[in-house]
C-alpha positions in Angstrom: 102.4 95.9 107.6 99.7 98.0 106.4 96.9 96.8 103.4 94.9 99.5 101.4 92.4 97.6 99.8 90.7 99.7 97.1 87.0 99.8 96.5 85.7 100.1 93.1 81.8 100.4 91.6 80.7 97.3 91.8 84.0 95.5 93.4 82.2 92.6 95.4 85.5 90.8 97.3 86.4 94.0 98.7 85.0 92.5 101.9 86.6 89.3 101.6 90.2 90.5 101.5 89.5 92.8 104.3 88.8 90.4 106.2 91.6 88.1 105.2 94.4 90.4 106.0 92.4 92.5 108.8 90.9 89.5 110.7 93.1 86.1 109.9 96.8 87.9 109.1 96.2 90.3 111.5 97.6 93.4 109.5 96.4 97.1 110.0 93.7 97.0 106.8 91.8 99.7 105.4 89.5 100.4 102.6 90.5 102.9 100.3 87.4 104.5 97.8 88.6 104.7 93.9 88.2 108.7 94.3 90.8 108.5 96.4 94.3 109.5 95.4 96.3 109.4 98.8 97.9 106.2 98.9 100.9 106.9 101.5 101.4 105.0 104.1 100.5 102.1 103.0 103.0 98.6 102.3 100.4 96.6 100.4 97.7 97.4 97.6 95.1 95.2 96.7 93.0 95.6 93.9 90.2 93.2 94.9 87.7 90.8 92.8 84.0 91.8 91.5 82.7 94.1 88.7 84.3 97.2 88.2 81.7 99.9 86.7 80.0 96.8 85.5 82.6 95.9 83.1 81.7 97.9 80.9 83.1 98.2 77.4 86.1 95.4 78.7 86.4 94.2 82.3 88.7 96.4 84.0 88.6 99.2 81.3 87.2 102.4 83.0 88.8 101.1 86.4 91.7 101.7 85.0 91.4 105.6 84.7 89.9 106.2 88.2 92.0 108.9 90.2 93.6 106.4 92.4 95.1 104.0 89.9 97.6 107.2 88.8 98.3 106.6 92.2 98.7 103.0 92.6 100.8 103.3 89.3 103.0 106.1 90.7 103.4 103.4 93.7 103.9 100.6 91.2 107.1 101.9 89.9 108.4 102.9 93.5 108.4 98.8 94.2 105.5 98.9 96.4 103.8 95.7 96.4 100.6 95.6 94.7 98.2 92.4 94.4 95.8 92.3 91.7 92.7 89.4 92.6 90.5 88.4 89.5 89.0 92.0 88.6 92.2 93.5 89.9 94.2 91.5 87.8 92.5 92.7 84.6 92.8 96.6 86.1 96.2 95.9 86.0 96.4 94.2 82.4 94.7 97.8 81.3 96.8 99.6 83.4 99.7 98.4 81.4 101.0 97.2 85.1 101.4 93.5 83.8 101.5 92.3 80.0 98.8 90.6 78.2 94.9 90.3 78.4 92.6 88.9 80.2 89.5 88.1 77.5 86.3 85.6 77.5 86.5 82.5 79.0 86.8 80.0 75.6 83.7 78.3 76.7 81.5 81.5 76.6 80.2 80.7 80.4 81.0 82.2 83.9 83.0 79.5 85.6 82.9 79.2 89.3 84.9 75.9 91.1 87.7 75.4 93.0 91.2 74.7 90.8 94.0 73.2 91.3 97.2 76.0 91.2 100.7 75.1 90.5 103.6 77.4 92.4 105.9 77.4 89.1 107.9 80.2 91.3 108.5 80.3 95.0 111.2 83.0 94.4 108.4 86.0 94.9 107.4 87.8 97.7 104.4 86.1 96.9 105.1 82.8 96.9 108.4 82.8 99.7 106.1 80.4 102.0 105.0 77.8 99.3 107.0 74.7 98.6 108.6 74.3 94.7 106.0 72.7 92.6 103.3 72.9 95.4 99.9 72.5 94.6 97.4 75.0 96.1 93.7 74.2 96.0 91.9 77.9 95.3 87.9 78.8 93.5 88.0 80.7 90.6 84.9 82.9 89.5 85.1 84.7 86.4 83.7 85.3 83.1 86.7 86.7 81.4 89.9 84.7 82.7 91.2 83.9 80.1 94.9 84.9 79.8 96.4 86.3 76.6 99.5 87.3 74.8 101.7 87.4 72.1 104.3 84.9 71.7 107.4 87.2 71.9 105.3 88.3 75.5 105.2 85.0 76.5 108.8 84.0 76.1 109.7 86.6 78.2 107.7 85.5 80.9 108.8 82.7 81.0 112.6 83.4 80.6 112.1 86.2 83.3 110.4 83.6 85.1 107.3 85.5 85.6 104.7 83.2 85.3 103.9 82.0 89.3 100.5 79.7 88.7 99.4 77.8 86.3 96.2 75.8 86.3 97.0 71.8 86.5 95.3 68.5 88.0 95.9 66.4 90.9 99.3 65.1 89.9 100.3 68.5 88.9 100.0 67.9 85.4 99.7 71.0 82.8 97.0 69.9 80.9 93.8 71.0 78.5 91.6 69.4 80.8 92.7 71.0 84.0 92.9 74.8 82.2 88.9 76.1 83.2 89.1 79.1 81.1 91.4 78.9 78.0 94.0 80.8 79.4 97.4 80.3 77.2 99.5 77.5 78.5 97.6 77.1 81.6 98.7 80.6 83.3 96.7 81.7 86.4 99.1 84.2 87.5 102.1 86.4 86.7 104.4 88.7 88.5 105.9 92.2 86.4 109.8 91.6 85.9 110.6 94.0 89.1 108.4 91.2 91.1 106.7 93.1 92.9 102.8 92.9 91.2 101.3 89.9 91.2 97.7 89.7 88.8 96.1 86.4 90.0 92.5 84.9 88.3 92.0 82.7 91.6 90.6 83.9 94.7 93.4 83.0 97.5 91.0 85.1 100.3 88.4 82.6 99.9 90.8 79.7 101.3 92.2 81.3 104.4 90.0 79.3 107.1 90.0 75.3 107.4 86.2 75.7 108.1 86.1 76.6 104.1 87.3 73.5 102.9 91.2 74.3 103.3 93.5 77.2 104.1 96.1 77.3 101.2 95.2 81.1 100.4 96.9 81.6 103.7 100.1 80.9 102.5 99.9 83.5 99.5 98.8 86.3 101.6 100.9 85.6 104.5 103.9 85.5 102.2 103.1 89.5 101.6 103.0 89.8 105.5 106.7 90.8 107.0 107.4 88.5 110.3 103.9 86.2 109.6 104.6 82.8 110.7 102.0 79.9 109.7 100.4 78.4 112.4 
């Protein structure tokens, strides 16, 4: 497999899922700068975490008309897979690559901790190595992660099943209490309806070592990876 991770103004994980995919899933991994409009050759996209062009105006807003997002759009609709972190998954909220916003976090403050994740949908290509109803331990760090739509949007998520994470405590409980950012009935990730984008709040490419605390990122990634068995 091959990973093009793409490099933004102020993208700040770029390194981080480099080195996830380059140095722990051991897949060919290269950086790809937003000027950039050559995307062949490539099997996975990532649109990593950070601060696009500052987030200007909205986060992910001028990101989103960069020369290689025509590209990754163009790729998009082809089926590649594409994995948008934090940052990346507001790009591709703007994009119009996945429905709904991403807007302040309803407590006005940057929140930075490690959540709780519920696997609502191990049917992905995302989620193939997670367990049904698994609970995956994974930080969160953003100001604006708070997930929006419209209810006629979300009852199509959810009938599509399109909603893979949602935020949830110990028992994996949906509740108020476990949701860090206000996000609309707890939802820390959704997939497009051809499955193959996946816009995630939570940072899976910090948890892909035990010496961090836990590896349970690995099993997200890897599940991208062709042939990647779990040690």
């Amino acid at each position: 497999m091959s990973v093009a991770v793409i490099v933004f103004p102020g993208s700040n994980c770029d390194h981080d899922i480099y080195y996830a995919f380059k140095k722990v899933l051991k897949q060919r991994t290269n950086f790809v700068w937003h000027r950039n409009s050559n995307l062949d050759g490539y099997d996975i996209i990532v649109l990593p975490g950070g601060f696009s062009y500052g987030d200007y105006l909205r986060c992910g807003a001028i990101a989103r008309f960069s020369p290689v997002m025509q590209e990754v759009i163009a790729k998009a609709k082809k089926g590649h897979k594409i994995l948008g972190i934090c940052n990346g998954f507001q790009i591709l909220t703007e994009s119009g690559l996945l429905p709904g916003v991403l807007i302040k976090n309803d407590n006005q403050k940057f929140v930075c901790k490690t959540v709780n994740l519920k696997v609502e949908n191990t049917n992905t290509i995302f989620t193939r190595l997670c367990t049904e109803n698994e609970i995956l331990k994974i930080p969160i760090a953003h100001g604006e992660g708070n997930y929006y739509c419209d209810e006629e949007t979300f009852a199509s998520l959810e009938q599509n099943k399109q909603i893979v994470f949602r935020y949830c405590n110990d028992q994996g409980e949906i509740t108020s209490d476990s949701n860090p950012n206000g996000s609309i009935q707890n939802i820390a990730g959704i997939i497009n309806k051809m499955g193959n984008i996946l816009g995630m709040m939570p940072h899976p490419e910090r948890r892909m070592e035990r010496i961090l605390g836990n590896n349970d990122g690995v099993k997200i990634l890897a599940s991208l990876c062709e042939n990647f068995t779990r040690n």
